[in-house]
N, CA and C atoms of all chains as a GROMACS GRO file, in nm:
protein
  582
    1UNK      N    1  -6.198   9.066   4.854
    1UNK     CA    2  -6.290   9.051   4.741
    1UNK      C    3  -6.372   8.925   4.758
    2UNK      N    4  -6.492   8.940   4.704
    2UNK     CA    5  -6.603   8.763   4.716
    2UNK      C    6  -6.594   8.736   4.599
    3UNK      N    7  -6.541   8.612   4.609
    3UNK     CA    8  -6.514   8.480   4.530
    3UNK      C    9  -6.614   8.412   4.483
    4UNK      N   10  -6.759   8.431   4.553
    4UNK     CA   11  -6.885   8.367   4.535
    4UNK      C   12  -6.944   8.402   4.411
    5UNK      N   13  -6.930   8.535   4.379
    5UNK     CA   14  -6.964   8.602   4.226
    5UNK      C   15  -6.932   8.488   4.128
    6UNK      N   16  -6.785   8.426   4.156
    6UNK     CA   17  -6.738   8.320   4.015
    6UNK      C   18  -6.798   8.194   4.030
    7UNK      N   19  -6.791   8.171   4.174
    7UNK     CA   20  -6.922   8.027   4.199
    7UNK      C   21  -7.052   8.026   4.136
    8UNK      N   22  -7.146   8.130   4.201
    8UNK     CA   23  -7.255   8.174   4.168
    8UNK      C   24  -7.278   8.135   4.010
    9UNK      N   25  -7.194   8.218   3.930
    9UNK     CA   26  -7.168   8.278   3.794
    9UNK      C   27  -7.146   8.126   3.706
   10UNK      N   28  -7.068   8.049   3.768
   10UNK     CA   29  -7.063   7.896   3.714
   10UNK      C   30  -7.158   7.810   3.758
   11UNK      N   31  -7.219   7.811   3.871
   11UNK     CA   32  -7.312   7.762   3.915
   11UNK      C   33  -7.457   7.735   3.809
   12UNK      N   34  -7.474   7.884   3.781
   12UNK     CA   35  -7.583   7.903   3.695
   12UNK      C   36  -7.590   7.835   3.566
   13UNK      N   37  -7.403   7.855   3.504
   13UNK     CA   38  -7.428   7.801   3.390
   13UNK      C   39  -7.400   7.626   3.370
   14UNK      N   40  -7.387   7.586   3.478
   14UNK     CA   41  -7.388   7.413   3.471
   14UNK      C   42  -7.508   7.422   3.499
   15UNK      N   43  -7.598   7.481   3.569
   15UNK     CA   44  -7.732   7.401   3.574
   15UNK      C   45  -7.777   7.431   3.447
   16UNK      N   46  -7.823   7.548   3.407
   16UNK     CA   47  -7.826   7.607   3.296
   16UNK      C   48  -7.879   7.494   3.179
   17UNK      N   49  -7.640   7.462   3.158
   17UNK     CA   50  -7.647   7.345   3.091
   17UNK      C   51  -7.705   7.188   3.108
   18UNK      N   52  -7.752   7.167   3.232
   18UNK     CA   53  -7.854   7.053   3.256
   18UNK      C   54  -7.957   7.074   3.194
   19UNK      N   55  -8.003   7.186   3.236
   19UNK     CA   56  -8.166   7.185   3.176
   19UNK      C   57  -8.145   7.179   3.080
   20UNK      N   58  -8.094   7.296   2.978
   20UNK     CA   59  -8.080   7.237   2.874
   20UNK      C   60  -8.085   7.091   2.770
   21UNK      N   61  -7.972   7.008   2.876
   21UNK     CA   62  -7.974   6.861   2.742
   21UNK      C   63  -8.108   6.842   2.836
   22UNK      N   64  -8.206   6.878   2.923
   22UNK     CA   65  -8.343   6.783   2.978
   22UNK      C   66  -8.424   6.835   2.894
   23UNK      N   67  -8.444   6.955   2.869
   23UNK     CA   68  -8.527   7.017   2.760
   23UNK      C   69  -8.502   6.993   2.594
   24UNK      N   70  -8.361   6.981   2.583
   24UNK     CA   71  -8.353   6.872   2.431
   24UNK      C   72  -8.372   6.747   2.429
   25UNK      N   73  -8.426   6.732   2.524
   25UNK     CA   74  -8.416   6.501   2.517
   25UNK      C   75  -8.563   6.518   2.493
   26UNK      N   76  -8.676   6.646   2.604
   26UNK     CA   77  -8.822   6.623   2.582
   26UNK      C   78  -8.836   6.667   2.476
   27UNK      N   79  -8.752   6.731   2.377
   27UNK     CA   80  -8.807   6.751   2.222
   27UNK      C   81  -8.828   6.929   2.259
   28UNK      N   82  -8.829   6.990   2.375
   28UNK     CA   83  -8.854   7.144   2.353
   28UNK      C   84  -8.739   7.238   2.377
   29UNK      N   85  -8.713   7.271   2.230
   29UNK     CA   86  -8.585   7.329   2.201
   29UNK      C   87  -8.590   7.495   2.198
   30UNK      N   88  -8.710   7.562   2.170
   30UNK     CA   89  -8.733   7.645   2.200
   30UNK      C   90  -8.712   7.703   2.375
   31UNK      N   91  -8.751   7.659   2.470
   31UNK     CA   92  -8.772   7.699   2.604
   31UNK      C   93  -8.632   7.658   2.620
   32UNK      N   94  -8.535   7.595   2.632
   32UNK     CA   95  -8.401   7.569   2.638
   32UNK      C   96  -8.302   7.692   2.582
   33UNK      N   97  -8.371   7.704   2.473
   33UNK     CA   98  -8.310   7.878   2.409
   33UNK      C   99  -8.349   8.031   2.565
   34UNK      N  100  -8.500   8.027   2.537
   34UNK     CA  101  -8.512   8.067   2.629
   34UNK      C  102  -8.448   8.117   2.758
   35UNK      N  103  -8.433   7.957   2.834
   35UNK     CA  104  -8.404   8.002   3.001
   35UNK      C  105  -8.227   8.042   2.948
   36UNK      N  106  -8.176   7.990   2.816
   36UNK     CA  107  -8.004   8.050   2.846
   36UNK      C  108  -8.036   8.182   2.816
   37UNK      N  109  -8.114   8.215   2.731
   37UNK     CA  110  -8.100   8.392   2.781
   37UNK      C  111  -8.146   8.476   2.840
   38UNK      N  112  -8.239   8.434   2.940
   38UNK     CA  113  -8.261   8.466   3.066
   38UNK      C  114  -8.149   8.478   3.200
   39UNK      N  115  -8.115   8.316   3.178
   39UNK     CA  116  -7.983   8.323   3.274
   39UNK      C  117  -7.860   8.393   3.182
   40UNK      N  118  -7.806   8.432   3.076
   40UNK     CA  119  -7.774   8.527   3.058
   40UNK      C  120  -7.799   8.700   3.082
   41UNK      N  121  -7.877   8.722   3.096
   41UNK     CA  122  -7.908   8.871   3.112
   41UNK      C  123  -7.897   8.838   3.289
   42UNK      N  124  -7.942   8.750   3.333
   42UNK     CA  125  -7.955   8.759   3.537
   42UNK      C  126  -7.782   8.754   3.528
   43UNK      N  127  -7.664   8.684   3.468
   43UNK     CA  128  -7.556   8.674   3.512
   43UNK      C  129  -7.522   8.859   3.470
   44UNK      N  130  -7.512   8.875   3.368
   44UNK     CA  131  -7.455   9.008   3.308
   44UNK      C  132  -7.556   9.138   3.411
   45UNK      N  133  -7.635   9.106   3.458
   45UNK     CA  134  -7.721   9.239   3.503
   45UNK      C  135  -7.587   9.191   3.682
   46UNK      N  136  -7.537   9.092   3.706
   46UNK     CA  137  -7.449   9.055   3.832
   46UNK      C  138  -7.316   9.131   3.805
   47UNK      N  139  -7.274   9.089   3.668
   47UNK     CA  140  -7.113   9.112   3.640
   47UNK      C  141  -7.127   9.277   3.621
   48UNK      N  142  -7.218   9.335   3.592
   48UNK     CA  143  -7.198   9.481   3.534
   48UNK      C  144  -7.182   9.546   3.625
   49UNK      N  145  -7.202   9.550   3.803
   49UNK     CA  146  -7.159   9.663   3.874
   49UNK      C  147  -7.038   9.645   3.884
   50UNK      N  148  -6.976   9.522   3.899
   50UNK     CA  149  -6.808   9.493   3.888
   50UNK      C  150  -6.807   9.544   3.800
   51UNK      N  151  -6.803   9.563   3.714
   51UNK     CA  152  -6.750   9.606   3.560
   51UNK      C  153  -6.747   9.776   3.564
   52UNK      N  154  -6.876   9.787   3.613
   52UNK     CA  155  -6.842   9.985   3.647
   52UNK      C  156  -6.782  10.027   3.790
   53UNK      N  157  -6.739   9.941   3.858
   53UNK     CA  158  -6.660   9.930   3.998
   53UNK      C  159  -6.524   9.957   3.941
   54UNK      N  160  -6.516   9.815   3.890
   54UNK     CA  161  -6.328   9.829   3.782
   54UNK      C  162  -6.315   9.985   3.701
   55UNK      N  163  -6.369   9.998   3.625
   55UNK     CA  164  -6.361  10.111   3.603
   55UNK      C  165  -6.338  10.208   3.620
   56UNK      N  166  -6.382  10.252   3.714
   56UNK     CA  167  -6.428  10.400   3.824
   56UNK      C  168  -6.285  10.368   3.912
   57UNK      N  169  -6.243  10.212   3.941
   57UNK     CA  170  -6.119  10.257   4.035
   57UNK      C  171  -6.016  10.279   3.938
   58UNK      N  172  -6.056  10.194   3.838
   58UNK     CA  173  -5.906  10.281   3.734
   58UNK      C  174  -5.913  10.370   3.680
   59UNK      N  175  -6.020  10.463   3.715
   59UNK     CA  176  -6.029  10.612   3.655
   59UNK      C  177  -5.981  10.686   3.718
   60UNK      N  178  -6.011  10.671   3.887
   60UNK     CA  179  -5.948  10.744   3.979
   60UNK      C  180  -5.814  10.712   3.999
   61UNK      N  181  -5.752  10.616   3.981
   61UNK     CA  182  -5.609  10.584   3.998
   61UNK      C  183  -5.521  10.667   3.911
   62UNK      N  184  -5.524  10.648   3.786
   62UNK     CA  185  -5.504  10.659   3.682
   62UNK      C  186  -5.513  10.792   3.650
   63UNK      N  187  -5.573  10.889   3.697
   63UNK     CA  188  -5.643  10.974   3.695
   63UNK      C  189  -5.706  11.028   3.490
   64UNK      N  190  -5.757  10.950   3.480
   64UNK     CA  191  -5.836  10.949   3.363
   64UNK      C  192  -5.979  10.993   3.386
   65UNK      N  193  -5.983  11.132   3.310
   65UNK     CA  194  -6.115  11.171   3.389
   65UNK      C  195  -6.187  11.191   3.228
   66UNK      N  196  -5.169   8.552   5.265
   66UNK     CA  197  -5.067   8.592   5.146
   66UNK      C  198  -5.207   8.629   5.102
   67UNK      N  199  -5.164   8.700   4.963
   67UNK     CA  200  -5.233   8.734   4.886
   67UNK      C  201  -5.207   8.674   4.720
   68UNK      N  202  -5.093   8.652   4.711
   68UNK     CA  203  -5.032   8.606   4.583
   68UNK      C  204  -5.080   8.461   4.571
   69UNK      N  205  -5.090   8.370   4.694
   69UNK     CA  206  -5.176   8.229   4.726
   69UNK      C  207  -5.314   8.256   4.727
   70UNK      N  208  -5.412   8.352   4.733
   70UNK     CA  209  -5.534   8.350   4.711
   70UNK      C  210  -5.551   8.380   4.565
   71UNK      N  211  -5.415   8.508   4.510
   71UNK     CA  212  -5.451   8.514   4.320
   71UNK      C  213  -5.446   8.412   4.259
   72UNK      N  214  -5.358   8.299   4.327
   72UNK     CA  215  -5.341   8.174   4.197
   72UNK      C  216  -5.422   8.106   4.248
   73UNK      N  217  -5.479   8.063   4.395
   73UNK     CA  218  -5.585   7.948   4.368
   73UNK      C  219  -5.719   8.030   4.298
   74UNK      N  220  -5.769   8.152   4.313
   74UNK     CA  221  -5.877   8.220   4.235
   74UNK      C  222  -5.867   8.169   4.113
   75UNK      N  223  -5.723   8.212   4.037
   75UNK     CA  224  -5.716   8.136   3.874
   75UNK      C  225  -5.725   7.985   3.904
   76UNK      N  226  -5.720   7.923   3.952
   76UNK     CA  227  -5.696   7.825   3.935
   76UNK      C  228  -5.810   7.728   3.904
   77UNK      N  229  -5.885   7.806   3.982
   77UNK     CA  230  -6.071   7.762   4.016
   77UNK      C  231  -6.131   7.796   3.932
   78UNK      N  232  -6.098   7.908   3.910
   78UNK     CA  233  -6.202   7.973   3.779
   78UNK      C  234  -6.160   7.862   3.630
   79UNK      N  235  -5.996   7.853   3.628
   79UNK     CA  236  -6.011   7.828   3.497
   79UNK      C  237  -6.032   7.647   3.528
   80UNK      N  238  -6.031   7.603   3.620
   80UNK     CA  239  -6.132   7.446   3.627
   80UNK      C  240  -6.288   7.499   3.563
   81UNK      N  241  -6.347   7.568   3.649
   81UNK     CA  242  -6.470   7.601   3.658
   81UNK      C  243  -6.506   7.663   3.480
   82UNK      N  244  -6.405   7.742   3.420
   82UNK     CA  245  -6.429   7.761   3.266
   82UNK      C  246  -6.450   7.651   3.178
   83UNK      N  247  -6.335   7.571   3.178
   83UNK     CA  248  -6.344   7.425   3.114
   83UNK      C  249  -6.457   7.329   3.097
   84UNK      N  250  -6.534   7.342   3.284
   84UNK     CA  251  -6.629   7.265   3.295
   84UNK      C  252  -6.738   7.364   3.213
   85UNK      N  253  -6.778   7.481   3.222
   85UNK     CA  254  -6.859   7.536   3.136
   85UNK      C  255  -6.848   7.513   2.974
   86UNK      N  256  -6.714   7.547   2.918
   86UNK     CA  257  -6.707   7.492   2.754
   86UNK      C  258  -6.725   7.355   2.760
   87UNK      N  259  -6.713   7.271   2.872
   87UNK     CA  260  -6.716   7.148   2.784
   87UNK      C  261  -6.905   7.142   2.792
   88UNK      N  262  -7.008   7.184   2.890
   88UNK     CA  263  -7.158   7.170   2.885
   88UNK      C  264  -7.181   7.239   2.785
   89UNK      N  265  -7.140   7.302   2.704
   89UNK     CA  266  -7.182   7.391   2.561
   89UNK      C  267  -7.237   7.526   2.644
   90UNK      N  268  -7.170   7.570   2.694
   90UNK     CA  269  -7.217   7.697   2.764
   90UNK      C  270  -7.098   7.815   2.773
   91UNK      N  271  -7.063   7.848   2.671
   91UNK     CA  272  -6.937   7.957   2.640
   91UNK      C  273  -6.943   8.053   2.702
   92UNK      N  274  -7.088   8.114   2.649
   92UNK     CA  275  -7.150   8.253   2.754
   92UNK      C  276  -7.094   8.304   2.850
   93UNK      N  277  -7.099   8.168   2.937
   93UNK     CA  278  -7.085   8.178   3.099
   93UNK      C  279  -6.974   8.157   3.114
   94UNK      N  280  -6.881   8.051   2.993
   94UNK     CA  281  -6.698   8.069   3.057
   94UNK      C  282  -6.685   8.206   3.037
   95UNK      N  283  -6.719   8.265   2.950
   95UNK     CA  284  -6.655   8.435   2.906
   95UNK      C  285  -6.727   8.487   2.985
   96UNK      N  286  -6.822   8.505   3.058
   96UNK     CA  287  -6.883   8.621   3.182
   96UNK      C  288  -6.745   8.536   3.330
   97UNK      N  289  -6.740   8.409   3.359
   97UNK     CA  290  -6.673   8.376   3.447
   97UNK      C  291  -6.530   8.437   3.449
   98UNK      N  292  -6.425   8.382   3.296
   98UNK     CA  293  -6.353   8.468   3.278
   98UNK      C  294  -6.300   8.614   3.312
   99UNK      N  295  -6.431   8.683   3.254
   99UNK     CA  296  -6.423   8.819   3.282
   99UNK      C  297  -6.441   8.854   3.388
  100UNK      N  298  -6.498   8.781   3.463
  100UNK     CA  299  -6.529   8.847   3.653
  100UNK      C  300  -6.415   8.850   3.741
  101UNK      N  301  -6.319   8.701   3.698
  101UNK     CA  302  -6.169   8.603   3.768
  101UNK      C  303  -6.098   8.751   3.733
  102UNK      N  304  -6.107   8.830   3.622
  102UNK     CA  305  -5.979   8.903   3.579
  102UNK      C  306  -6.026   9.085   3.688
  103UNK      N  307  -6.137   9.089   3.637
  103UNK     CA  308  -6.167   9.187   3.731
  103UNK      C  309  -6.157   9.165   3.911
  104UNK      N  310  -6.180   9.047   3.978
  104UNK     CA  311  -6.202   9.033   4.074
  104UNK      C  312  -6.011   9.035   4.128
  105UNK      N  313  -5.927   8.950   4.043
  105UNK     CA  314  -5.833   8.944   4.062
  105UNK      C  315  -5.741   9.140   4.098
  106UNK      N  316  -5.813   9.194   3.941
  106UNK     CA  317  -5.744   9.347   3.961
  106UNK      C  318  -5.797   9.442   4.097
  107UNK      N  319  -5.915   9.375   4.136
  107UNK     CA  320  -5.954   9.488   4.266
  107UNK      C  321  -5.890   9.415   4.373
  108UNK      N  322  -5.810   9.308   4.367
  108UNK     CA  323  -5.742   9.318   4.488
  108UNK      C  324  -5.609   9.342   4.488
  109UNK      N  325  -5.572   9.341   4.325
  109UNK     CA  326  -5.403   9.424   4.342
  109UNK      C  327  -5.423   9.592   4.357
  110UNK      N  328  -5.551   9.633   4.379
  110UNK     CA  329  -5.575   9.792   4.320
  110UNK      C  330  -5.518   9.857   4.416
  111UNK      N  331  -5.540   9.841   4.529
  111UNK     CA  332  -5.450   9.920   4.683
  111UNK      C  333  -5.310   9.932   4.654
  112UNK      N  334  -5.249   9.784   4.614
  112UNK     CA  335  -5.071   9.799   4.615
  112UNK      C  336  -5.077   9.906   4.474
  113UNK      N  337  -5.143   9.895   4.369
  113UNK     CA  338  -5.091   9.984   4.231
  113UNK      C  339  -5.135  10.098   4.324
  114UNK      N  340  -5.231  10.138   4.385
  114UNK     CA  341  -5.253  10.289   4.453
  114UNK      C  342  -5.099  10.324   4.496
  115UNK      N  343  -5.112  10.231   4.582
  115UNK     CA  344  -4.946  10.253   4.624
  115UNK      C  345  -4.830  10.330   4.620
  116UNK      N  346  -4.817  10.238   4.448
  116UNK     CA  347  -4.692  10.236   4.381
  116UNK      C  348  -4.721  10.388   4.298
  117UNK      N  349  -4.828  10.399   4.311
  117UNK     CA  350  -4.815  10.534   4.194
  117UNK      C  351  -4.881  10.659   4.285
  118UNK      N  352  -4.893  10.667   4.401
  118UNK     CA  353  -4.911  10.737   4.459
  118UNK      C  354  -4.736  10.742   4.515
  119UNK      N  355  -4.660  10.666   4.531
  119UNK     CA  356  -4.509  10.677   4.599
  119UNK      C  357  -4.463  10.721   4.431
  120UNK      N  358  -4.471  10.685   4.336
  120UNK     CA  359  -4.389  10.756   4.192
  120UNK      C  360  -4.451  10.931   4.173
  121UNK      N  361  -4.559  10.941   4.227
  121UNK     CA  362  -4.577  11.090   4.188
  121UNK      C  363  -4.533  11.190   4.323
  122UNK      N  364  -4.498  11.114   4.406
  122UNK     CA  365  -4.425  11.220   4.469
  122UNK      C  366  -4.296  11.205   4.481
  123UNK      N  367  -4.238  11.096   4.424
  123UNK     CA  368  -4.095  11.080   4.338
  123UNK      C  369  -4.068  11.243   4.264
  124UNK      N  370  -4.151  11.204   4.150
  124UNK     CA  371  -4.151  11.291   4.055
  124UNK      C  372  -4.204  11.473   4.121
  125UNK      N  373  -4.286  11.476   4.199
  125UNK     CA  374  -4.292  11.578   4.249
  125UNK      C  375  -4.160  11.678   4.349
  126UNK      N  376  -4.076  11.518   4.369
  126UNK     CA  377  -3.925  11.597   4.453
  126UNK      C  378  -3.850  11.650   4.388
  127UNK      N  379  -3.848  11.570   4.258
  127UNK     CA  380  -3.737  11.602   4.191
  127UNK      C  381  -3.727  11.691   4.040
  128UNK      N  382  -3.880  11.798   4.083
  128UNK     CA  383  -3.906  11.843   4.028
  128UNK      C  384  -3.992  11.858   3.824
  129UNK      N  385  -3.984  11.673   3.837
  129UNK     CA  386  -4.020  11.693   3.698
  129UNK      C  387  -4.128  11.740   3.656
  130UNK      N  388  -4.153  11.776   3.518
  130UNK     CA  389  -4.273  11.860   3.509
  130UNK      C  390  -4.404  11.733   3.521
  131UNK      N  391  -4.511  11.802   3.580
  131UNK     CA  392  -4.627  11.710   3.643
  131UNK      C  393  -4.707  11.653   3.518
  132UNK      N  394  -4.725  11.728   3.429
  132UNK     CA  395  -4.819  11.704   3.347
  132UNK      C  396  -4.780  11.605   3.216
  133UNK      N  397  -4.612  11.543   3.257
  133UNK     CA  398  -4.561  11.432   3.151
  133UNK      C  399  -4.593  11.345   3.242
  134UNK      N  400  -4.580  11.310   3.384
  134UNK     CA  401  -4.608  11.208   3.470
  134UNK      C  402  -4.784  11.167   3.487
  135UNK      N  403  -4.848  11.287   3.476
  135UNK     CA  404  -5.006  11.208   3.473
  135UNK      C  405  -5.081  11.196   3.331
  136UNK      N  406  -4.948  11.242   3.199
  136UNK     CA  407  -5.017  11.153   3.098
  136UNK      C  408  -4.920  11.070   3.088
  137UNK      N  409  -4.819  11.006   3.107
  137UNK     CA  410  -4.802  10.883   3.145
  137UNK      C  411  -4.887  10.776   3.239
  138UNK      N  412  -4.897  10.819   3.335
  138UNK     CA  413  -5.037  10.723   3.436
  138UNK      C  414  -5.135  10.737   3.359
  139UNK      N  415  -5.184  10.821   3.287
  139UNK     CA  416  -5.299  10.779   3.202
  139UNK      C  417  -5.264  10.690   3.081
  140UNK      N  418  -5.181  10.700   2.996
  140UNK     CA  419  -5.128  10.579   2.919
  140UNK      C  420  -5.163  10.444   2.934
  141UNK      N  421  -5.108  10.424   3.063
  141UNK     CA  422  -5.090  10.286   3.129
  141UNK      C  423  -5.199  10.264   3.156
  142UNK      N  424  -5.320  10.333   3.248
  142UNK     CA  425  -5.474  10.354   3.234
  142UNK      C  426  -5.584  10.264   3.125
  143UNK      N  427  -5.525  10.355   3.022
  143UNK     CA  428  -5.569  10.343   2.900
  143UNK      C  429  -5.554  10.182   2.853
  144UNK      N  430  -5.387  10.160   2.864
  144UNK     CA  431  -5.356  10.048   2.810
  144UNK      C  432  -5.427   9.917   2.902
  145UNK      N  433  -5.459   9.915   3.032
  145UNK     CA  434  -5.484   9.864   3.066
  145UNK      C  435  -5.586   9.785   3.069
  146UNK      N  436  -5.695   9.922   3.051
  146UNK     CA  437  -5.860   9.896   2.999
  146UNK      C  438  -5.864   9.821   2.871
  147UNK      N  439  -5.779   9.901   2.768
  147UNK     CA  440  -5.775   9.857   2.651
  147UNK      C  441  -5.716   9.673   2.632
  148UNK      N  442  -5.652   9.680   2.667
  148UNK     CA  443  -5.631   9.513   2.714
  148UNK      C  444  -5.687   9.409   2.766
  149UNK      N  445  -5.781   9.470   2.879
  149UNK     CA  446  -5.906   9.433   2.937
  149UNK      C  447  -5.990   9.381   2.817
  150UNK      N  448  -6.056   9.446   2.780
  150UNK     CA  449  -6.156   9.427   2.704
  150UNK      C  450  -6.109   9.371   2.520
  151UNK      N  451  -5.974   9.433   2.523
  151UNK     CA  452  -5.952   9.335   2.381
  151UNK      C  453  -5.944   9.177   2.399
  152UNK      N  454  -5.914   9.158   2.536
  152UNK     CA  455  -5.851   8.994   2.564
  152UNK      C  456  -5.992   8.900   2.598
  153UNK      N  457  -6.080   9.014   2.670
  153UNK     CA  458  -6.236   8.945   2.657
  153UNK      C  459  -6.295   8.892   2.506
  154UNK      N  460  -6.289   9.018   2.462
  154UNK     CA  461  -6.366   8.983   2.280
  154UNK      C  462  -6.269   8.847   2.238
  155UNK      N  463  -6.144   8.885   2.220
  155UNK     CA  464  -6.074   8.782   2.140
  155UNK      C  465  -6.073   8.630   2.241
  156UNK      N  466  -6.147   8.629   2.363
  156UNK     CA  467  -6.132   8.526   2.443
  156UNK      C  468  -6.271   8.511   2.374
  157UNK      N  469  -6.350   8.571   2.323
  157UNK     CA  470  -6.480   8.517   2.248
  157UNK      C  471  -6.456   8.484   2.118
  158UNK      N  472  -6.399   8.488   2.072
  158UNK     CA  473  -6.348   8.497   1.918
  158UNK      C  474  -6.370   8.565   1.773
  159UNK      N  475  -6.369   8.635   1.892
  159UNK     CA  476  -6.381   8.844   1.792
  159UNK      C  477  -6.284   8.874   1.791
  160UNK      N  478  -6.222   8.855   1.683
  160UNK     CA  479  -6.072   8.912   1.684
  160UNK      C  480  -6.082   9.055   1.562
  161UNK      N  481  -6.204   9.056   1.565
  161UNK     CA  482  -6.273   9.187   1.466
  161UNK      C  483  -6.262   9.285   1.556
  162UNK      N  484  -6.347   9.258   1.664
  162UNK     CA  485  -6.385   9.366   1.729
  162UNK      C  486  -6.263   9.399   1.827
  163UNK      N  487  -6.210   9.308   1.898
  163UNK     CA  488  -6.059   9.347   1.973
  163UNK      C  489  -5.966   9.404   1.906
  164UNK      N  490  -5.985   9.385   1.790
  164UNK     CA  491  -5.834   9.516   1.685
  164UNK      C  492  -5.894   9.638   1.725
  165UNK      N  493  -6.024   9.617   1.699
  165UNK     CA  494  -6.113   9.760   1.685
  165UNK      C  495  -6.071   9.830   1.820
  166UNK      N  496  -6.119   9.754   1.896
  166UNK     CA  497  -6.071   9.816   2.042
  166UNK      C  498  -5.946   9.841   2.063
  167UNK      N  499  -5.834   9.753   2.040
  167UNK     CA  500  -5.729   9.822   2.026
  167UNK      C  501  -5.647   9.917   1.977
  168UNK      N  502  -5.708   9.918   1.867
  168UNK     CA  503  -5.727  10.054   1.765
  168UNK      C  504  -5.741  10.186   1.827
  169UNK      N  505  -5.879  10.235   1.888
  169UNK     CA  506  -5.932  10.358   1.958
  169UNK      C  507  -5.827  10.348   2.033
  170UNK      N  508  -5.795  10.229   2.159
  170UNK     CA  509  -5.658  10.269   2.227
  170UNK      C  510  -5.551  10.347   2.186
  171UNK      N  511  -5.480  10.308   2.078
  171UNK     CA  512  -5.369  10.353   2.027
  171UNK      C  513  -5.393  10.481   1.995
  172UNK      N  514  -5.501  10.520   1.909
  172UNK     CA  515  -5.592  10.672   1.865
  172UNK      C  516  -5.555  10.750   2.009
  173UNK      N  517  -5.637  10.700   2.123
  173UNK     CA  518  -5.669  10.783   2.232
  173UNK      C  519  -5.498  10.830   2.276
  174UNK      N  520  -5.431  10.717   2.301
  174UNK     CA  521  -5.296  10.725   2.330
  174UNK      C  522  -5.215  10.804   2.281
  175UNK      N  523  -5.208  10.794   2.127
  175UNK     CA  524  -5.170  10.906   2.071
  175UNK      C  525  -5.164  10.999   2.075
  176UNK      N  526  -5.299  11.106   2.110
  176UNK     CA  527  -5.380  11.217   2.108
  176UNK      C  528  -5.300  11.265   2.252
  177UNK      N  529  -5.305  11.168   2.355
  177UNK     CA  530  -5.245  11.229   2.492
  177UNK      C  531  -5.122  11.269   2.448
  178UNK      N  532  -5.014  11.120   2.421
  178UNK     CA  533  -4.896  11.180   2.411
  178UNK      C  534  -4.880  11.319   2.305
  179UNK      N  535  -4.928  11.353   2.224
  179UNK     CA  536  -4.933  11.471   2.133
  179UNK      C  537  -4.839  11.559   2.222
  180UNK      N  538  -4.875  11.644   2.349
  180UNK     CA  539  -4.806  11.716   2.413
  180UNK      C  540  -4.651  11.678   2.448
  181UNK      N  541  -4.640  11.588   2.444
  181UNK     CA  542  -4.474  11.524   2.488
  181UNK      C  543  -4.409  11.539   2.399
  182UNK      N  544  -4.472  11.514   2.266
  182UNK     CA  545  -4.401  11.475   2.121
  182UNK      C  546  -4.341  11.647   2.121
  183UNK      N  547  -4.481  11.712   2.079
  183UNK     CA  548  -4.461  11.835   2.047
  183UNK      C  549  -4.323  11.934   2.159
  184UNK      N  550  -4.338  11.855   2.262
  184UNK     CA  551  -4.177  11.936   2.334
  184UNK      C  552  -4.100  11.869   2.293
  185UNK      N  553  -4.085  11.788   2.247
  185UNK     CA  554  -3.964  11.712   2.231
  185UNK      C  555  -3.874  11.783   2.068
  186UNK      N  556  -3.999  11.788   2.013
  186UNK     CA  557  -3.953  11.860   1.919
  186UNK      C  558  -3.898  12.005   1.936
  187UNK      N  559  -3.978  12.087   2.017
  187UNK     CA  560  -3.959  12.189   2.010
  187UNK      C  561  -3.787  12.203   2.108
  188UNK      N  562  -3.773  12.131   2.185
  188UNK     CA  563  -3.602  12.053   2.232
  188UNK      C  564  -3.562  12.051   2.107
  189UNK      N  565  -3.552  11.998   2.014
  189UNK     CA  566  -3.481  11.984   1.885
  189UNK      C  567  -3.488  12.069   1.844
  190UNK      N  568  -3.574  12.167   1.758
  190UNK     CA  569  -3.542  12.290   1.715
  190UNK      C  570  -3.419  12.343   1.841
  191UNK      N  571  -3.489  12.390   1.910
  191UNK     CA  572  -3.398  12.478   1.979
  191UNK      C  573  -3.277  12.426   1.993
  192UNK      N  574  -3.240  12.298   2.002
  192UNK     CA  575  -3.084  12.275   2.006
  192UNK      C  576  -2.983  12.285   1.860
  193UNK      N  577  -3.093  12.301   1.759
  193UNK     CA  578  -3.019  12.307   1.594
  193UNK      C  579  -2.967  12.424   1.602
  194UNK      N  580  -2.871  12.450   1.538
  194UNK     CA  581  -2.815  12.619   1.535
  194UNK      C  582  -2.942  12.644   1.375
   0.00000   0.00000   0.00000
């Protein structure tokens, strides 16, 4: 399995959280809203084929059809 | 090993969560979270193939009837998913919506076992004079 998904996935959200306090110190609190839910939807559009991967193997295991 | 790559995986992730709640970025501990738990289950998924591919032909030797053994594996299925995703919400602090989910579990669960119950009973009648 790649391990980089959880790097990646934390990666995003420490920078994330940089910009953030840089965009609340210049006073624009709006665009700080913004890029987190942007980089929200780019992480979740990452996690969701895992998520229907997991699935599908515990459907077939399981045999839950 | 493999049991030395599951615990340093947790181990990293849940450094790597901490450092996310403490930047005010929850979001991303609960997407990180949720990836550590999935990433962790696709690499036990071969040995559970395994184990329940060696129990159904257990059960296939020794004749038990097939269709209590694969709604049992579906049970466990069920419970599994259902656990999945209640432990996400309530790791968000929806403890609304994880009953909820646990709820339909128990519903769905139910509904399977229905057939087991109903022989079991019908074992009881037939053994009453």
């Amino acid at each position: 399995m790649d391990i980089s998904l959880i790097f990646k996935i934390a990666s995003i959200g420490i920078l994330l959280g940089i910009l953030n306090i840089i965009l609340d110190k210049a006073d624009k609190k709006e665009f700080s809203y913004i890029i987190t839910l942007v980089g929200v939807i780019i992480v979740f559009g990452m996690v969701i084929g895992l998520i229907s991967k997991l699935f599908d193997s515990i459907k077939t295991i399981f045999q839950l059809y | 090993m493999d049991i030395v790559q599951i615990v340093g995986i947790g181990i990293i992730s849940t450094i790597l969560i901490v450092l996310l709640r403490q930047s005010n970025k929850p979001e991303f501990a609960l997407l990180v979270s949720a990836i550590t738990g999935m990433i962790i289950f696709l690499m036990v998924i071969d040995k559970i193939r395994y184990v329940v591919e060696t129990l159904s032909s257990l059960s296939r030797s020794v004749n038990m009837e097939f269709t209590y053994f694969s709604t049992i594996l579906k049970i466990i299925g069920i419970a599994y998913i259902v656990e999945f995703g209640a432990q996400i919400s309530r790791d968000a602090g929806e403890n609304a919506v994880a009953s909820k989910i646990e709820l339909g579990g128990k519903v769905i669960m139910m509904v399977l076992a229905m057939p087991i119950i109903l022989a079991l009973l019908d074992l009881i009648i037939k053994i009453l004079p």
